[in-house]
N, C-alpha and C positions, 0 to 999 in steps of 0.2 A: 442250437436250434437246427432243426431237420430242414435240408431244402429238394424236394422235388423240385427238376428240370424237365423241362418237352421242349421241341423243336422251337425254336423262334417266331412266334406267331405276329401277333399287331401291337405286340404290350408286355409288358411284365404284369403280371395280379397276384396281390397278396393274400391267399385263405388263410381266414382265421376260425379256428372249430376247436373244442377242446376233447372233438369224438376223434381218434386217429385213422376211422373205416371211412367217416367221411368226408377226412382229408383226402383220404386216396382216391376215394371216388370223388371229390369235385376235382382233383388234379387230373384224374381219365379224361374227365368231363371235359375240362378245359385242353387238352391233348392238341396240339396244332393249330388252337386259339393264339397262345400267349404262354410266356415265359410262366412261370408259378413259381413263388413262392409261398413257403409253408408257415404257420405259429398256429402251435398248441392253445396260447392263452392270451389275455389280454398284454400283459408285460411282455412277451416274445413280440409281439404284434408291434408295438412302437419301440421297441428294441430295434426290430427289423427295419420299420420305413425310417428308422434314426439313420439307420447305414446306406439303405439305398431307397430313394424313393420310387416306388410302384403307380402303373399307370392306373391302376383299379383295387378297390378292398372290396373281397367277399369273406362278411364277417356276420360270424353265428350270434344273437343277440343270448341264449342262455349257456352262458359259462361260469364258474366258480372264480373268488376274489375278485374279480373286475366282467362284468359282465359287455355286451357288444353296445350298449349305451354308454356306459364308461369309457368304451375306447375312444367311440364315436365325437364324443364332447370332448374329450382330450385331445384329438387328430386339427378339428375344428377350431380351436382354443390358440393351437400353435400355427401361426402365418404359412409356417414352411411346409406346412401338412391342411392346410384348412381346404385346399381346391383339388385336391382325391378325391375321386368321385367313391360312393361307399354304397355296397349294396346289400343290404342285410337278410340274412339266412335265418327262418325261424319256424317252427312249427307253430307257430302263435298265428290266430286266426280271426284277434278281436282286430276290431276296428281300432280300435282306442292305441292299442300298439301298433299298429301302421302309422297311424298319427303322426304318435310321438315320435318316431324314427325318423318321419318324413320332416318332422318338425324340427330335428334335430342335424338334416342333411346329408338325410339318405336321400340316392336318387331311384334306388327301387329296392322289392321285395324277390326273393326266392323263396318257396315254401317249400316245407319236409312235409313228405318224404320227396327225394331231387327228381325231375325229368333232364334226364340229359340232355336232351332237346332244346328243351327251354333255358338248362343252365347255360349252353352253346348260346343259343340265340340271344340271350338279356344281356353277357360279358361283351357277345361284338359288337352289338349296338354301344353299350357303354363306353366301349372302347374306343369304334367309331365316331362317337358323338365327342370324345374327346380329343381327339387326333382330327379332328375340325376345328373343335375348337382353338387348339394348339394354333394348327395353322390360320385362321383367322386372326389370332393374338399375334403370331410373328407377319403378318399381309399387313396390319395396324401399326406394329412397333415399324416394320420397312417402310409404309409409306407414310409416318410420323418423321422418321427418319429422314425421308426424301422430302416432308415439307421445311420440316427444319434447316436440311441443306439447302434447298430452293429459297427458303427465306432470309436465311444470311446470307445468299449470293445477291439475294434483290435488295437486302441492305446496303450491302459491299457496292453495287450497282447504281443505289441512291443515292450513296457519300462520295461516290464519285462526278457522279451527276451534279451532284448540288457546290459540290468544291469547282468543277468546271463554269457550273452556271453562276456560283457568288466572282468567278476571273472574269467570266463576260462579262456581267455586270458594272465590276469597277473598269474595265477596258475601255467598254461604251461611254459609262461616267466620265471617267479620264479625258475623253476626247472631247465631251463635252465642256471640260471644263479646261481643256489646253491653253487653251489663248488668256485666259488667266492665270493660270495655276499647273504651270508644267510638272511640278513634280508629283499631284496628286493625293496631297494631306492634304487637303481642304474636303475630298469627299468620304477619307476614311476618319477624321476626325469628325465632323457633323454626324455621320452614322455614328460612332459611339457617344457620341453627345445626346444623340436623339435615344438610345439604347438606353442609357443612363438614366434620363428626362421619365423617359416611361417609366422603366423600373422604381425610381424614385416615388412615382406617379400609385406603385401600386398594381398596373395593370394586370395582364393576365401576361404568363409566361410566354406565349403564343405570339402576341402581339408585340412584346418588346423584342421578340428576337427577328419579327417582321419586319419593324418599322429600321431594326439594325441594317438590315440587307436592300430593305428597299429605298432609305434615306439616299443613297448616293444617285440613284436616279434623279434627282430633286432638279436638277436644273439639263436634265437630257435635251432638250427642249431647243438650248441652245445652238444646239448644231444647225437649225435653219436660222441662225442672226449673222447676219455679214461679217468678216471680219474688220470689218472698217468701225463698226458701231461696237462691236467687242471688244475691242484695243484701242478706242480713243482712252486720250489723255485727258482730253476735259470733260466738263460738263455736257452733256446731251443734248443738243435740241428739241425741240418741241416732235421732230418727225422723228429721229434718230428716239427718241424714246416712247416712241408709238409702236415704232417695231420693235426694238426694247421688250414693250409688255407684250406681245406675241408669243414668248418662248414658252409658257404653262401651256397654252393651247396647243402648242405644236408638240413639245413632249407626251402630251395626253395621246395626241394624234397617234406619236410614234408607238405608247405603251397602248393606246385600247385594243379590246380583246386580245389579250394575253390568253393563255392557256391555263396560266396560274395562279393561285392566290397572291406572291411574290408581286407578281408584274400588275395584278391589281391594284394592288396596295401603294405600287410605286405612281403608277397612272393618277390615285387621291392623290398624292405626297405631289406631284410634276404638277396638277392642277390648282392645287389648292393655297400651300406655302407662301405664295405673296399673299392671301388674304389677310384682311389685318381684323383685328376683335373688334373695334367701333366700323367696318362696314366698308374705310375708304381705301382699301386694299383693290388687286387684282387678280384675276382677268373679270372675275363677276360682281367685286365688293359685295361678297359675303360678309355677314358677322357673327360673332358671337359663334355659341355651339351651331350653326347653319355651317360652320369651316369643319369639314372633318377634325376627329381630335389629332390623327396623323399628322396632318397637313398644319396644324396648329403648334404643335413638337418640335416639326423641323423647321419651324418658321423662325423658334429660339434659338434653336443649334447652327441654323444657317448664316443669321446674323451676329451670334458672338463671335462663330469665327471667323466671316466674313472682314468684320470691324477690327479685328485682332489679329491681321493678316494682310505682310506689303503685297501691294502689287505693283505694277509698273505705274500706273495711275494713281497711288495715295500709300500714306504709307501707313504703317499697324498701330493701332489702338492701345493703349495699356490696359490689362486685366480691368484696373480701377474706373478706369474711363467708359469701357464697354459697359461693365455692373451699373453706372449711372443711366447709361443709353436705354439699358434693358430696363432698369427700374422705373425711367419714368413712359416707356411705352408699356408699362404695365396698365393693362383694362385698356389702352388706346390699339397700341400695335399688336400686343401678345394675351393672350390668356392668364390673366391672373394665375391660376391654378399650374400652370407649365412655370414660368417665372418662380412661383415658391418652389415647387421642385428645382428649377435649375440652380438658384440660392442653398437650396438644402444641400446639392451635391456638388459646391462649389473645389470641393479640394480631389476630387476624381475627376472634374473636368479638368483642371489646372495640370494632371498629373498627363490629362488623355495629349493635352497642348505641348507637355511638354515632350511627351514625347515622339509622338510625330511633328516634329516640328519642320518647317521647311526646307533646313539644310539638313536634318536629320535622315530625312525620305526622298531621295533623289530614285533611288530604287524600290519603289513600290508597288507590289502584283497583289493581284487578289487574294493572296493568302492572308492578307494584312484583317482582311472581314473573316477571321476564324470564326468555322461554326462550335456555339457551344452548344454543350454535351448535352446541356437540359431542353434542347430544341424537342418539341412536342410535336408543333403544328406540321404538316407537310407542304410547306414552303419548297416545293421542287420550280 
């Protein structure tokens, strides 16, 4: 196949013509336009853009065995040739063939006999028009590219974020629950209790992986109770259990207005969880569905391992023992509907017990509330 050369212009363009006069003259034509290459016929023509592809086709539509519609539908057909812009050369002057050319993915006409002029002017606009293009498609894939980076840094950002804020979280927890519970399974075990309760439950994904993070909050509350009334050994008095019931209002205190959904959620859970289903719960004896479903969840998680766990002042409960306690504050203390859940997942709790168990977790940091992977909601 024959190739005319000219100086380096804005493009390479392939003519295709099966006249050889008017090869030459659209290769003058194009002279310090653009690179040119040449084909006689349709088969040289996608021979040629096989080996190198050209920024432009100026191609004759009446040629012998393959005409410039045949090329054209072929060019098009193939991914790696369909976005060449095509300009078709024709002495044809119907309408009906403009059309169909147009219709087939030409972006213009030349007409025979040539104006050099116009052959000049139609190639650099085309050319033009695509060398924008170009650069508008590489300005898109760059700044695709830079939200992509941007977005997994804001991710990388967020999982650091939220591993920091699930450490606060049980640190604050932890300290609320010191003077009981120095080693801190008590709040990492009720969170996956309450996690479980849900999940069991059905909820929404969102929701169980909320109620995991925000459960240990449950008793924040306590950091405004003395430590005189936190560490008795006996029973409570009539006053010593007045301030006792204070702690939901005062962890509410500490969590309202939060910033996030997280510290919301913990806020129900800190308020709500002493409520009991018949009403004689506190700090407002609520009942029934009036107790968030939250605060209803951790109310179960709270008290089995509560009951099933020494502390200086009483000592642990047996599995067997607590299962009675829960079964018969069923529709009294707890939500029927959380109870059959927690029944249902009795051998994943026993499993959660065992293994955080008290002398197990002396060393406990918040990595213990791993986030899992199928976390949706933006619990930041």
């Amino acid at each position: 196949m024959e190739q005319l050369q000219v100086p380096r212009g804005s493009g390479i363009v392939l003519v295709v013509d099966d006249s050889e006069a008017n090869l030459k003259l659209l290769a003058m034509a194009l002279d310090g336009v653009a690179d040119v290459m040449v084909a006689s016929n349709g088969r040289e023509a996608l021979e040629a853009v096989a080996q190198e592809s050209p920024d432009l086709i100026v191609l004759d539509i009446r040629m012998p065995e393959m005409d410039g519609y045949q090329v054209c539908t072929a060019l098009k057909r193939d991914p790696h040739t369909k976005d060449i812009p095509v300009i078709f050369v024709s002495g044809l002057s119907d309408i009906d063939d403009k059309a169909r050319g147009f219709a087939l993915g030409a972006v213009d006409f030349i007409g025979k006999p040539f104006d050099i002029a116009e052959v000049r002017m139609r190639v650099t606009t085309q050319l033009h028009l695509k060398q924008a293009m170009a650069a508008l498609a590489r300005s898109n894939e760059d700044l695709e590219h830079r939200v992509r980076q941007r977005t997994t840094d804001l991710q990388r950002a967020l999982e650091r974020y939220r591993k920091s804020s699930i450490d606060t979280i049980f640190r604050l927890s932890k300290a609320a629950e010191y003077k009981d519970d120095d080693t801190g399974a008590h709040v990492i075990r009720m969170a996956y209790f309450s996690r479980i309760i849900a999940r069991t439950m059905g909820l929404p994904q969102e929701l169980v992986d909320g109620v995991f993070y925000a459960a240990p909050m449950h008793d924040v509350g306590k950091i405004g109770i003395p430590d005189r009334i936190l560490g008795k050994k006996g029973k409570l008095d009539e006053e010593e259990w007045r301030v006792m019931k204070l702690h939901p209002i005062i962890g509410s205190r500490i969590l309202e207005k939060g910033d996030s959904e997280l510290i919301a959620m913990a806020e129900v859970i800190a308020l709500s969880h002493h409520e009991k289903w018949d009403g004689s719960g506190y700090p407002h004896r609520l009942g029934g569905t009036d107790i968030p479903l939250v605060g209803r969840i951790v109310a179960v998680a709270d008290v089995f391992d509560a009951v099933t766990s020494h502390r200086p002042y009483k000592e642990a409960m047996s599995f067997q023992d607590a299962m009675k306690i829960l079964e018969e504050g069923r529709g009294r203390h707890f939500d029927p509907a959380v109870i059959e859940a927690f029944f249902a997942a009795m051998d994943e709790i026993a499993t959660i017990k065992k293994s955080y168990s008290d002398q197990s977790s002396q060393q406990l940091t918040g990595a213990e509330l791993s986030i899992p992977s199928a976390v949706k909601g933006e619990f930041q």
